[in-house]
C-alpha positions in Angstrom: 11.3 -37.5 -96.7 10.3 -37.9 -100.4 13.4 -38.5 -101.6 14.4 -40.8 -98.6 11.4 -43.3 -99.2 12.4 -43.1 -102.9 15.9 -44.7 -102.2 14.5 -47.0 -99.6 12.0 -48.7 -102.1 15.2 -48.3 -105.0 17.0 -50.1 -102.3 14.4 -52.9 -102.5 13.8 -53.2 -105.7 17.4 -53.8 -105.9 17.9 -56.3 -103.6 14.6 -58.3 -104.9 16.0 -58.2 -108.2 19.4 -60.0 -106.8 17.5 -62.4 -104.7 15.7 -63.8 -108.2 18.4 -63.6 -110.2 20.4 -66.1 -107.6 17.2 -68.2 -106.9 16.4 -68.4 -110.8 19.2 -68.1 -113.0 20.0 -65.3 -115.6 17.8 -67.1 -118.5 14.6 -67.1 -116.0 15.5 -63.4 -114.4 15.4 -61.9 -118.0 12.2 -63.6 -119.1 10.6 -62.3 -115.7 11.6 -59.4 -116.0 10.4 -58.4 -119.7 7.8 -61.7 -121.2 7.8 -61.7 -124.2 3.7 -62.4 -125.7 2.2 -61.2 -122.2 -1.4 -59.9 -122.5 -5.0 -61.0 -123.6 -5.8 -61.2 -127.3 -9.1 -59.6 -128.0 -9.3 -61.4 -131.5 -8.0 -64.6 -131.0 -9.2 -68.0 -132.9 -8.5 -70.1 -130.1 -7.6 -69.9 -126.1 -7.5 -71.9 -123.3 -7.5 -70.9 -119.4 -6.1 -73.5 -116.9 -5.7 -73.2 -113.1 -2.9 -75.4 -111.5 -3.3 -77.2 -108.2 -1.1 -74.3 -106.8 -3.4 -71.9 -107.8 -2.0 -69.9 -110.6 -4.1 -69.8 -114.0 -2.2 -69.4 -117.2 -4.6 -67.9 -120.3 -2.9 -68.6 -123.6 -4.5 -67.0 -126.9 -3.3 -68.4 -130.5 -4.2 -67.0 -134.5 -4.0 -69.3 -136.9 -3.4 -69.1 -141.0 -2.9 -71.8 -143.1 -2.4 -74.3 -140.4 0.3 -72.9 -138.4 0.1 -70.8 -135.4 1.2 -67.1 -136.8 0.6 -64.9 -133.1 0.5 -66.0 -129.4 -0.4 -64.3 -126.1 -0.6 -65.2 -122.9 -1.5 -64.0 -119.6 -0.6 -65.3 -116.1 -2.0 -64.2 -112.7 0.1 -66.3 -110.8 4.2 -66.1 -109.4 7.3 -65.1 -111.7 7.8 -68.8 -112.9 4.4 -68.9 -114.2 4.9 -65.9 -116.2 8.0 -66.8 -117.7 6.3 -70.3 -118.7 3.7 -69.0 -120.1 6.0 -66.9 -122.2 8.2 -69.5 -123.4 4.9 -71.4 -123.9 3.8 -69.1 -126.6 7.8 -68.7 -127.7 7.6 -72.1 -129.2 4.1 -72.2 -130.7 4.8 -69.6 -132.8 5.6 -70.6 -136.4 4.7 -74.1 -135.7 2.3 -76.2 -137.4 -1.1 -77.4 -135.5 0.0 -81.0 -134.7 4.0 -79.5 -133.6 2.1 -77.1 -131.1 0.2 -79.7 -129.3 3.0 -81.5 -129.1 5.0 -78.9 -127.0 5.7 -80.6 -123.6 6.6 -79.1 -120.4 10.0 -80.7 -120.8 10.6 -78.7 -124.4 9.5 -75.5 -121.8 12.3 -76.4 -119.0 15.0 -76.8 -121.6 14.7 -73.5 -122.2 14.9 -72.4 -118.4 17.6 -73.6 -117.1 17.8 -72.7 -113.1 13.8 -73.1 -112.8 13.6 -74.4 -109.0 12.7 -77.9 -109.4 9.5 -77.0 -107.3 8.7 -74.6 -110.4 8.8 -76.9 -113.0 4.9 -77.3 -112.1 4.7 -74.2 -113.8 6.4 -75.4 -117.1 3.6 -78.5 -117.4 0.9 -75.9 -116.5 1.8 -73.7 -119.5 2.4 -76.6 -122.0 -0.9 -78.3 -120.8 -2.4 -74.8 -121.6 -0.8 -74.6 -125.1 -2.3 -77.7 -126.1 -5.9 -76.9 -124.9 -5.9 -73.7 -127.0 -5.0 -75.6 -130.0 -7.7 -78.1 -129.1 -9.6 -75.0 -128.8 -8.9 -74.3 -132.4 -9.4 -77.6 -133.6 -13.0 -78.0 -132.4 -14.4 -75.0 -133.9 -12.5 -75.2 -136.8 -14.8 -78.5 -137.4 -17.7 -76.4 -136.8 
């Protein structure tokens, strides 16, 4: 029976996995499936943790040197899409200067996913909104 139960819930996984993969595109599938910057930075200079009206929160986590963002981490407790923005979120703060992070838009994060459900794209706005909160974050203790 072990081995039965085993295949059934293969069998499932399976078919999720082909469900999202038609409802989200190959781009989104892949970033849901392995995100890139996921978990909670213990030594951080800066975060921000946002709740959308849907519910999900997205935590984002940012070190700094020399004016530029050098590491980025998120972490989502919310759907697939929310992950994968959150991801993508951090994706493009890294490397960038303060200003060019808090410029990131939820826009710059749906270029990258193309096949997001329009009734995702929430999520993209939730994550950018996030990004530029942590480096507000930053920026008012910096001043400290």
């Amino acid at each position: 029976m072990n081995r039965d139960l085993e295949a059934h819930l293969d069998e499932l996984q399976e078919k999720i996995y082909d469900q999202t993969l038609q409802a989200y595109g190959p781009e989104v599938f892949k970033r849901w499936k392995e995100p890139l910057y996921m978990g909670r930075m213990n030594d951080c200079h800066s975060r921000a943790r946002l709740t959308g009206s849907c519910g999900d929160s997205v935590e984002i986590y940012l070190k700094f040197e020399h004016g530029r963002i050098i590491e980025a981490s998120f972490f989502s407790d919310g759907c697939g899409p929310s992950v994968v923005c959150g991801s993508v979120a951090c994706e493009l703060a890294v490397g960038r200067e303060i200003e060019e992070a808090a410029s990131v838009l939820g826009e710059n994060i749906l270029e990258k996913l193309p096949g997001l459900p329009e009734d995702k794209h929430h999520c993209a706005f939730l994550a950018a909104q996030t990004l530029q909160e942590a480096v507000q974050d930053f920026c008012s203790n910096k001043s400290l």
